[in-house]
C-alpha positions as CSV (number, residue, x, y, z in Angstrom):
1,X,136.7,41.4,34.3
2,X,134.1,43.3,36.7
3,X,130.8,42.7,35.2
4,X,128.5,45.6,34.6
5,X,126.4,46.7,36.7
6,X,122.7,47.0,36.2
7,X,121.5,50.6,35.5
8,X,120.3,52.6,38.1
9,X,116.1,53.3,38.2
10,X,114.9,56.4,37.0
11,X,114.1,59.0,39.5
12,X,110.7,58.4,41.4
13,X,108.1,61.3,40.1
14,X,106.8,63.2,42.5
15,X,103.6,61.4,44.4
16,X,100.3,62.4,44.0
17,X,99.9,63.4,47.8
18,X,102.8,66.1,47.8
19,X,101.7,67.4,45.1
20,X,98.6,68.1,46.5
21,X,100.1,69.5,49.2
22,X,102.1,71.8,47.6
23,X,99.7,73.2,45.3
24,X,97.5,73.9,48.9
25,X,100.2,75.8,49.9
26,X,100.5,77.9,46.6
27,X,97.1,78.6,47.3
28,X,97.2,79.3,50.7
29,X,100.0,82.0,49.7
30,X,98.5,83.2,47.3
31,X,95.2,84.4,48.9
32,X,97.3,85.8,52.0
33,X,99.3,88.1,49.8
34,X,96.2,89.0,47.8
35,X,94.1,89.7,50.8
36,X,96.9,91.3,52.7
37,X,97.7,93.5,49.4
38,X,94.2,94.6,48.9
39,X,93.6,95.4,53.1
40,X,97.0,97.3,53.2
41,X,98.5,98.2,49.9
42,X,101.8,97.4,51.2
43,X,104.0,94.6,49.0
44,X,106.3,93.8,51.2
45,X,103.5,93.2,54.3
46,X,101.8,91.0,51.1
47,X,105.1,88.9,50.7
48,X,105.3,88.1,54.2
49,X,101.8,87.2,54.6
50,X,102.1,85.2,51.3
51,X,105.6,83.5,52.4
52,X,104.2,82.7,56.2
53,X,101.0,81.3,54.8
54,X,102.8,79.0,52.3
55,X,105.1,77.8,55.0
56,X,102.5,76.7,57.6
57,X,101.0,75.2,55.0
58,X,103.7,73.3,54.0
59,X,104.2,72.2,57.5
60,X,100.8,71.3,59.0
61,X,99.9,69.9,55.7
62,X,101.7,66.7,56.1
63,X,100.5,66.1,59.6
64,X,96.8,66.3,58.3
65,X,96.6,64.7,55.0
């Protein structure tokens, strides 16, 4: 008779460094649509401002912290 086996952990949260991280890059997002919607009144120029902010964020940010 196999014997049971021993249950499996519970997921590991999310750590307090990412996030950080990923709140930064929220941010960053979010003040480069804003700005770029109030300089040009244009959404979709605001979207990728916003999107290419959050992603170099979400790159570099690693590296740094």
């Amino acid at each position: 008779m196999p014997e049971p086996s021993s249950p499996t952990p519970p997921p590991e949260r999310l750590s307090l460094r990412w996030a950080l991280i990923l709140l930064a890059a929220v941010v960053a997002g979010l003040l480069a649509g804003l700005l770029t919607f109030a300089q040009s009144r244009n959404w979709s120029a605001a979207l990728l401002a916003a999107l290419g902010a959050s992603g170099a964020a979400l790159v570099s940010l690693p590296l740094l912290l």
